[in-house]
C-alpha positions as CSV (number, residue, x, y, z in Angstrom):
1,X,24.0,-16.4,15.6
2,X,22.5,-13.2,16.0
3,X,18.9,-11.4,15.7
4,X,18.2,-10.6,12.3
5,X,14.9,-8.8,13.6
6,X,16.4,-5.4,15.2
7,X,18.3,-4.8,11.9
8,X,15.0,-5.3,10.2
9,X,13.5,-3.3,11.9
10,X,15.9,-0.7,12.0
11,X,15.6,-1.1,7.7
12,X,11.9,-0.8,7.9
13,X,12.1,2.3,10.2
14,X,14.2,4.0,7.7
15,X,12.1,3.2,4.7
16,X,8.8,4.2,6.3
17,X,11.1,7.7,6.9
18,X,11.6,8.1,3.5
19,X,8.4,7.3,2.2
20,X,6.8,9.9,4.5
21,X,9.4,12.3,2.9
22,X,8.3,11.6,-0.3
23,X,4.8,12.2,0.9
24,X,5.4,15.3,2.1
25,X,7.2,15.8,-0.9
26,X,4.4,15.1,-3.0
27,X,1.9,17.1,-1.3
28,X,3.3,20.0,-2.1
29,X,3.4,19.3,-5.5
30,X,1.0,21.5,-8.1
31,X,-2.7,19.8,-8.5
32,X,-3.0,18.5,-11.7
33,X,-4.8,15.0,-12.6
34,X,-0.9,13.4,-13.0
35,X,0.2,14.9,-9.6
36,X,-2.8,13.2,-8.0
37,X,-2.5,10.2,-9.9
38,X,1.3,10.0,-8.0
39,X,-0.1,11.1,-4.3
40,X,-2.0,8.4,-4.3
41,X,1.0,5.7,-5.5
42,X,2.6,7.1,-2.9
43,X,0.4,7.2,-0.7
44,X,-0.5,3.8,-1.0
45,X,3.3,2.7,-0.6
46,X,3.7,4.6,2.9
47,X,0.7,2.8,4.2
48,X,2.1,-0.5,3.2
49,X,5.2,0.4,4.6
50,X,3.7,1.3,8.2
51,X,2.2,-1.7,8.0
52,X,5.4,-3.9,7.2
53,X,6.7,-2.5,10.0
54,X,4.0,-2.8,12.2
55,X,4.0,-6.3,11.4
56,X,7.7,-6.5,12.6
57,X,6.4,-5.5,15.5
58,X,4.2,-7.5,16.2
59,X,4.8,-9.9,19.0
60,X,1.9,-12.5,17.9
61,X,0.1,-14.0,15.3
62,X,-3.2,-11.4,15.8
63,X,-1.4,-8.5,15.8
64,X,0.4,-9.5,13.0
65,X,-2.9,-10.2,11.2
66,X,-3.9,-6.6,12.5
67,X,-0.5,-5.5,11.0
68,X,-1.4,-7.2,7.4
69,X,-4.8,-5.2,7.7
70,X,-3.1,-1.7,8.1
71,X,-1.0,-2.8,5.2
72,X,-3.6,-4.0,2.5
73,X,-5.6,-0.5,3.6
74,X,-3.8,0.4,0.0
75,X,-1.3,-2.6,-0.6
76,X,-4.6,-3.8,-2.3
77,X,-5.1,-1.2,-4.6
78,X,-0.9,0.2,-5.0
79,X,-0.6,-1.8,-8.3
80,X,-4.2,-0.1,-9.5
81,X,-3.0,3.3,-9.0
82,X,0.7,2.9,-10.1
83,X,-0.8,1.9,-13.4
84,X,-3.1,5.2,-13.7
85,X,-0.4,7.0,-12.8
86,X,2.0,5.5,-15.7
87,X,-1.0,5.3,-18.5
88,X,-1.3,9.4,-17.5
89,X,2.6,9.7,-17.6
90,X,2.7,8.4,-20.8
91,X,-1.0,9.7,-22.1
92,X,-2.5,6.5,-23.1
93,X,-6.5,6.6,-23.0
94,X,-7.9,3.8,-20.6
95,X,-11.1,2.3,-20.6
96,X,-13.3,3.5,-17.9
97,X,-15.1,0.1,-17.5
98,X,-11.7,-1.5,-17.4
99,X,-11.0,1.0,-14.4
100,X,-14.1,0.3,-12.9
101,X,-13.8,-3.6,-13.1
102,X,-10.2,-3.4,-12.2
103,X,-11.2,-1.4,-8.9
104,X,-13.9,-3.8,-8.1
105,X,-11.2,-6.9,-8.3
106,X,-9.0,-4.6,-6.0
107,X,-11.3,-4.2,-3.7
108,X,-12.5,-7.7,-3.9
109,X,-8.9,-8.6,-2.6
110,X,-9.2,-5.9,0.0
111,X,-13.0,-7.1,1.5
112,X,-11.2,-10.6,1.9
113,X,-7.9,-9.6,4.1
114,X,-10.3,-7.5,6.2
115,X,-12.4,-10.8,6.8
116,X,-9.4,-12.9,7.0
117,X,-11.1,-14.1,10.3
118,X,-14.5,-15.3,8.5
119,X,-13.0,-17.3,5.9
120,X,-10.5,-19.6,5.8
121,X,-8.6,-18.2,2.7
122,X,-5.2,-17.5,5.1
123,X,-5.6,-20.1,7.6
């Protein structure tokens, strides 16, 4: 039976290339509050991507754990900023103290990977 990890990785390489094209891509877009609302979706997906791959990298469980830090950077707060992104696609008003409180849980979730050694939520 072969390796499934080099062709993993190999898949993972490729996405993280096209992500960073779409970054790129995005960039050069014209600034407006919807264009920035889609930088940062897509920059949060090219963050979680490096750190997929970095995590097939990895070679133990601590730099895996490392790896899961890169990636929840903004795999915390990708779901929060797809959703502003959509509500201004679509130009539905959205409660600022629902933003805030939804940015708070986000980051809540964010705090607790980056202390993943200090409590026992992943061991």
């Amino acid at each position: 039976m072969t390796d499934p990890m080099p062709i993993l990785q190999g898949c993972q390489i490729a996405v993280t290339f096209i992500m960073a094209i779409a970054f790129v891509f995005v960039t050069r877009l014209n600034r407006t509050p919807l264009t920035i609302s889609l930088f940062a979706s897509v920059f949060c997906a090219f963050m979680v991507s490096i750190g997929y791959l970095l995590v097939l990298l990895s070679n133990d469980v601590r730099e895996a754990m490392n790896a899961i830090r890169i990636e929840y950077i903004r795999s915390a707060y990708i779901a929060f900023t797809f959703m502003l992104f959509m509500f201004r696609y679509v130009r539905i008003r959205f409660s600022g103290f629902l933003k805030l409180l939804l940015f708070i849980w986000h980051s809540v979730v964010f705090v607790l990977i980056f202390t993943w050694d200090m409590n026992d939520l992943y061991d």
